[in-house]
N, C-alpha and C positions, 0 to 999 in steps of 0.2 A: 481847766478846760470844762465847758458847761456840756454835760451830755444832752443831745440829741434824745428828742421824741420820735420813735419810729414811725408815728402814725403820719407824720410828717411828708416821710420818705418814699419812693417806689421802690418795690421789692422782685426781687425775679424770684420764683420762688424754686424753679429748674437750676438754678445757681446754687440758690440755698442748700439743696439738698446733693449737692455737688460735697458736703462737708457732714461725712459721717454722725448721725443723732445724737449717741452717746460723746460723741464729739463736742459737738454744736452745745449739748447741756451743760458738759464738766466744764468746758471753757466758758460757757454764757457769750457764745460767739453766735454770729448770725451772716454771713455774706449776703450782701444785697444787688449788687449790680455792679458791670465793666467800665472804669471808668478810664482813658488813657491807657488800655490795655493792662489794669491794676484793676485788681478784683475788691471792689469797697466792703471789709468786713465791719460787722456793729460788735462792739467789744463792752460788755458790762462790767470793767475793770480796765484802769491805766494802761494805756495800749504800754508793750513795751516791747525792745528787739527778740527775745525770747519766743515771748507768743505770735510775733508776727511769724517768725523762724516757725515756730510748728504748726500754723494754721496755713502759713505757704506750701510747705511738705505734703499736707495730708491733701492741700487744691489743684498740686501741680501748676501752680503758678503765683505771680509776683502779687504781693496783697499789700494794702493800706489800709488802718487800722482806725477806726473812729471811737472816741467815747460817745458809748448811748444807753439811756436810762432803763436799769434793768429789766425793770416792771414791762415795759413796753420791749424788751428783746423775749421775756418770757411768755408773753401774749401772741409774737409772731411763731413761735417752736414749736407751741401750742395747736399752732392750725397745720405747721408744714411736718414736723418730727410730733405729732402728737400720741403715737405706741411708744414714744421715751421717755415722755415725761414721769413715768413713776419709778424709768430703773435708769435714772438719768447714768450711774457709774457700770454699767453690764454693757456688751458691746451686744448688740441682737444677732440671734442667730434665723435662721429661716422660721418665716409667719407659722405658727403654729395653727393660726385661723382660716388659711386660705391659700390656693395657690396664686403662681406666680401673674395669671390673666387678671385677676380678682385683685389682687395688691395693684396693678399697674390701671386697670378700670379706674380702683377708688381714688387712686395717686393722681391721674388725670384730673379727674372731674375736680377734684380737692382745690389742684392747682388751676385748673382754669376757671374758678370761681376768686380767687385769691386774686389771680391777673386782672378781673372783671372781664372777659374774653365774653362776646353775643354768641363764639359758635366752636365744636368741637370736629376738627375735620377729621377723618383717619380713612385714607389713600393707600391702598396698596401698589406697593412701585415695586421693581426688579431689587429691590437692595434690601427691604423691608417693605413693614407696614412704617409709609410716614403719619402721625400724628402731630394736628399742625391748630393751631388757637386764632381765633380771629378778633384782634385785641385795637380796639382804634380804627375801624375797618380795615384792619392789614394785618394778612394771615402769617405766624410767624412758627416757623419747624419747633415742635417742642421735644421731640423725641423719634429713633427711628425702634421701634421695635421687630429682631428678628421674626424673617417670615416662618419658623416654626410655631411659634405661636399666635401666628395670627388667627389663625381657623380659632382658636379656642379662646383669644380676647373678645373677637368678634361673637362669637356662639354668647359669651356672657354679657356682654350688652344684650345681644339682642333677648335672652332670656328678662332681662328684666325690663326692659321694653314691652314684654309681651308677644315679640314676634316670632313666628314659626324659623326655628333655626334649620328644618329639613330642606326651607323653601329657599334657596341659592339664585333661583331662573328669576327670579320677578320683582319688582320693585316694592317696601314693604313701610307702615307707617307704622308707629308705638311714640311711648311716655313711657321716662321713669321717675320717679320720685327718688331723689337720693338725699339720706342723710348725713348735713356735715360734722366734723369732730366736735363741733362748739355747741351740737344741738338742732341747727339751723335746718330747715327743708329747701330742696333745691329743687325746681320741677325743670323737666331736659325733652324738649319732643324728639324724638330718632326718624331719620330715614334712612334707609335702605336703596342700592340699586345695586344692580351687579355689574360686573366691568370685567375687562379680559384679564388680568392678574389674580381676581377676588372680586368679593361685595367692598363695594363704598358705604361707610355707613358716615353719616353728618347727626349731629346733638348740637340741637340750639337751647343755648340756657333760656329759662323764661322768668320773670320775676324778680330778677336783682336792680338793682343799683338805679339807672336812669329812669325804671319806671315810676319810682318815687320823687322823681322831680319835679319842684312847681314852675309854675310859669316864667316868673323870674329868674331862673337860671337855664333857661333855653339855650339866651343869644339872641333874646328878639331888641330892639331900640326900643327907646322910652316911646316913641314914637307907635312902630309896631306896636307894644305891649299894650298901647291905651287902643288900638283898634280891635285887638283881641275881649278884651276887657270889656271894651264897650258894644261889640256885637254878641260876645253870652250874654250881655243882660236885658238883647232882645226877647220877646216873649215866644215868637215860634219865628221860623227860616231855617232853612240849612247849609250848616258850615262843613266844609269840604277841607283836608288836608290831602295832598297831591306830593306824588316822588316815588322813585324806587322801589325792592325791597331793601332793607337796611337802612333806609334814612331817617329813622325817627319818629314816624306816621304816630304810630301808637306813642310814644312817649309823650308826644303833644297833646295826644286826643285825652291820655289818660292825665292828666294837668290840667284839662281844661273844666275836665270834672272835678277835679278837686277844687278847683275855685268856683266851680258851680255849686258845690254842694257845701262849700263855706260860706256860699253867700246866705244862706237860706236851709229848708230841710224840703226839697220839691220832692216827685217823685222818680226816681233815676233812675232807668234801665238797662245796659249794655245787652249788646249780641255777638259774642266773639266766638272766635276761631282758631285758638284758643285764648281762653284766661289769662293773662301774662301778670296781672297781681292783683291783689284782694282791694277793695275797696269797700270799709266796713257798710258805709252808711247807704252802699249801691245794691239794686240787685242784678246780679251777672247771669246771665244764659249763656251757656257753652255750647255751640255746636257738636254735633254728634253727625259727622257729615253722611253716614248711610242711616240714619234715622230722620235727621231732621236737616232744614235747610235755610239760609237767610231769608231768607221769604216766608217759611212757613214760621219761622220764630218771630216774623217783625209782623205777620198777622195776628199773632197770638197778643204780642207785647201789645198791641194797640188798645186788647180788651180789656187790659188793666189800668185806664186811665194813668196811664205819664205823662208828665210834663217834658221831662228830655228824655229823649233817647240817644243811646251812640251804639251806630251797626258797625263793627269793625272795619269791613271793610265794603265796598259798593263793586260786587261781581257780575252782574248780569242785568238785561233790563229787567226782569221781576221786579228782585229787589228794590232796582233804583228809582221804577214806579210806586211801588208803596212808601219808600222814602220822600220821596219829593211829595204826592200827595197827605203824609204823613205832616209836614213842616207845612201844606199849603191848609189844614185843617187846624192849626192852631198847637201843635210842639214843634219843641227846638229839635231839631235833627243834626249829629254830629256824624261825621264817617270819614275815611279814608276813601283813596282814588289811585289808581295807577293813572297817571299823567304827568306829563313831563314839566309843565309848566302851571302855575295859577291859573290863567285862560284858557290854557289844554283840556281842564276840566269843566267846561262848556261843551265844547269839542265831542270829548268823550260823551258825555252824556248822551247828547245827540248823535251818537255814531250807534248808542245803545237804544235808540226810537224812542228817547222821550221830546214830547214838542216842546219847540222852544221857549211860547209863552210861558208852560209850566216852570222852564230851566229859570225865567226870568222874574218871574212872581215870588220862587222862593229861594233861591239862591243870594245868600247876603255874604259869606268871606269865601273865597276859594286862598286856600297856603299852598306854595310850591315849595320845600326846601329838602336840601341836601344837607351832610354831616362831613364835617371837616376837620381836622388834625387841630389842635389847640396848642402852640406851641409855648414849650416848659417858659417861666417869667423869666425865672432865677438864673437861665442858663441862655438866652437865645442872643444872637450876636448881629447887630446894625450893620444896614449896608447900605447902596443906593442900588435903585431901581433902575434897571439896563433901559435902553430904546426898544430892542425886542418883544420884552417883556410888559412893556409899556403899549406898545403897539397888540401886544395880541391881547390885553384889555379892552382895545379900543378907546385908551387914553390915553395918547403921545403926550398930554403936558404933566403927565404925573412922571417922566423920565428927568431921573436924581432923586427922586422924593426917597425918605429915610424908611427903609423894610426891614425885617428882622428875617434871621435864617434858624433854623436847630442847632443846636452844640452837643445837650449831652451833659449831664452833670448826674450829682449824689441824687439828688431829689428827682429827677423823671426816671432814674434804673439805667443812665446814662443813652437814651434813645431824643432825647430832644424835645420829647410833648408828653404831655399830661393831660389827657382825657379829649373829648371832643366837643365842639361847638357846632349850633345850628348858622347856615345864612337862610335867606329864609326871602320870599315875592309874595306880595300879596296881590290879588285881584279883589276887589273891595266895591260892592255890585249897589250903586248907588240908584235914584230914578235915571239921569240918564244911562246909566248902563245897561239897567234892567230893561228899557226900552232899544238898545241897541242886540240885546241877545235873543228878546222877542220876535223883531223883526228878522232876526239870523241874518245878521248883518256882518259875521265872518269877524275871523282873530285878528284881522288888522285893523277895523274902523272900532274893537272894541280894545284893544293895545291902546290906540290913538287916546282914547278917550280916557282908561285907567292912567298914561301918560302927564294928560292935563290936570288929573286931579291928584298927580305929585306920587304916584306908585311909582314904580321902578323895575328892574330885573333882577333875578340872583345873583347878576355879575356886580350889578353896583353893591349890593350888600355887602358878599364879599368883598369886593377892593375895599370898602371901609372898614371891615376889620380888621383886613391887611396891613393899612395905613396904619391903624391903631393898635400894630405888635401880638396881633392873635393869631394869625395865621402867617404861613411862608407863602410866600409869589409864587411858587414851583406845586405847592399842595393846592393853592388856589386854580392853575390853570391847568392841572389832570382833572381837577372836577368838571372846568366848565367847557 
């Protein structure tokens, strides 16, 4: 039997430690995920009846056993059981370091960085405090902690967040910098509200995973890719990405600079709200939102001669007039937009009193997209596409066409998907569109027109990944 790479694998890591540390090390065992109602453990030794027999005892439940390569079962222990790794054969008795709110804090954050989870919810309910992970855009219970110790988990966040733990009435913002077993820094923004059972408190992680993404692994088509591509190597205009919160906004904008700043050594500015990852070759301004403001930071930035800038996000008309005049004087201007659609953000501009001839002098890509469920390869199972499902497309001749659905295997931690994928509408502001958005000529003669020149909607994106086994028909029509 060839043992398995873990790195390979999805891991639960609430599961994991469902199997005592001193455990987990003397056995060089590792549970990873429910598969068929059998709980998949990684075994660094010939699985045998024996060990299945006592790794099922200590799970309460029925186990199957895999071989997988030690070195990589000891690299995961590492990050989930890492106070055991030096007295792998002592069973532990209570933390000598800390009490029980402080072990359960660090435990959390540990494990919702392990999951790649964007957010840390913790909801006081009548049963407990739920603590719940928001992993793939879908918030999943990781834990219910008794309401005796809520007041006092709570109190310890918020102590290192910075915020007044006296203050219970009011809604409260902070950071904490947390550091992981491996070394690693994790920065977490906290909020605060209060609610009739207790404070709600929410930790969005900032700076993992997606934000190191380059362009090419978006999810955009060779198609999209080259209009991307080829509007950063204009010299000045401003590119607009539009959606949600949670869709992605920043992980595109911050990709887009990375291929900016491979192209060349220009001068690069960001204005965020916050930082969400370092960018060596960049310089970053953070907001300080009772000190300073996107406006007064994008007045500033102007006087150091950049070539691009990216203002995180476009909130108000200030900003979005010095932005647009900013792209209309010769830099590239990058930002975000709440707007629902690619032409939304025309719309919006002008709902925030910028004229339109400006919207249309310098506006060259408006992105609309959303984030969708990526469904696992190894595991997803063929089907045909209903009439219903076809019809709420608004593509009755794709009914029969070959779809894939989730199953569930070793490799996704048996949930059916592995990570997530962009669809993604471009509005793409040519001469004549530039002159249809001057004249304010309205989202349908300027549809009409992106239309002609072979744009599309988010729904068509999506049904083309669909087609092409990356997404389920059922994930695609909650989004749209």
């Amino acid at each position: 039997m060839e043992p398995l790479n873990l790195d390979d694998i999805s891991i639960l890591p609430s599961l994991a430690l469902r199997l005592p540390g001193y455990v987990a090390w003397q056995r060089l065992a590792l549970p990873c995920s429910i598969v068929n109602d059998k709980i998949q453990v990684a075994v660094g030794t010939p699985p045998n009846p024996e060990l299945e027999e006592a790794l099922a005892r200590h799970l309460g439940q029925e186990v199957r056993t895999f071989l997988a390569d030690p070195e990589s079962i000891r690299r995961q222990l590492r990050q989930i059981h890492p106070q055991q790794q030096r007295t792998v054969y002592q069973q532990p008795g209570r933390d000598p370091e800390g009490d029980e709110p402080t072990r359960i804090s660090d435990e959390v954050i540990r494990l919702a960085v392990l999951r790649g989870a964007s957010d840390i919810h913790l909801d006081p309910r009548p049963d407990g405090l739920h603590i719940r992970l928001r992993i793939d855009g879908i918030l999943e219970l990781e834990r219910i902690v008794p309401t005796a110790l809520q007041p006092a988990l709570l109190s310890r966040l918020k102590v290192l967040a910075g915020m007044d733990i006296a203050e219970k009435r009011a809604p409260q913002d902070g950071r904490i910098r947390h550091r992981l077993s491996d070394g690693r820094e994790v920065d977490l923004r906290a909020a605060s509200i209060p609610a009739k059972l207790g404070e709600k408190l929410t930790l969005r992680i900032i700076g993992l995973g997606a934000s190191s993404l380059q362009l090419e692994q978006l999810g955009f088509t060779p198609g999209q890719l080259g209009q991307v591509t080829g509007t950063l190597s204009t010299p000045h205009g401003l590119i607009l990405v539009c959606g949600a919160t949670g869709s992605g906004k920043s992980t595109t904008l911050y990709a887009m600079l990375r291929r900016l700043v491979a192209q060349g050594t220009p001068n690069v500015i960001t204005i965020e709200d916050p930082v969400e990852a370092a960018l060596p070759e960049v310089t970053q301004v953070e907001i300080e939102s009772e000190k300073i403001t996107f406006s007064d930071a994008l007045r500033s930035v102007l006087r150091h001669d950049p070539d691009i800038i990216m203002v995180g996000e476009i909130r108000d008309r200030e900003t979005a007039d010095i932005a647009i005049r900013a792209a209309l004087t010769g830099h590239l201007v990058l930002s975000s937009l709440h707007a629902n659609t690619a032409i939304g953000a025309v719309t919006r501009l002008l709902d925030m009193g910028i004229q339109p001839y400006l919207i249309g002098a310098t506006l060259r890509l408006s992105i609309a997209q959303r984030l969708i469920r990526r469904l696992c390869q190894r595991c997803r199972k063929p089907a045909k596409l209903n009439k219903g499902l076809a019809l709420a497309f608004e593509r009755g001749d794709l009914e029969g066409a070959t779809v894939y659905h989730p199953v569930g295997c070793l490799y996704c931690a048996g949930k059916g998907y592995r990570g997530r994928i962009g669809i993604f509408e471009f509005c793409a502001v040519d001469e004549a569109s530039s002159r249809l958005i001057a004249a304010n000529a309205g989202e349908d003669k300027l549809d009409q027109q992106q239309k002609a020149d072979g744009h599309q909607h988010l729904t068509y994106d999506g049904v083309q990944k669909m087609l092409a086994g990356l997404i389920s028909p059922e994930d695609l029509l909650q989004l749209i």
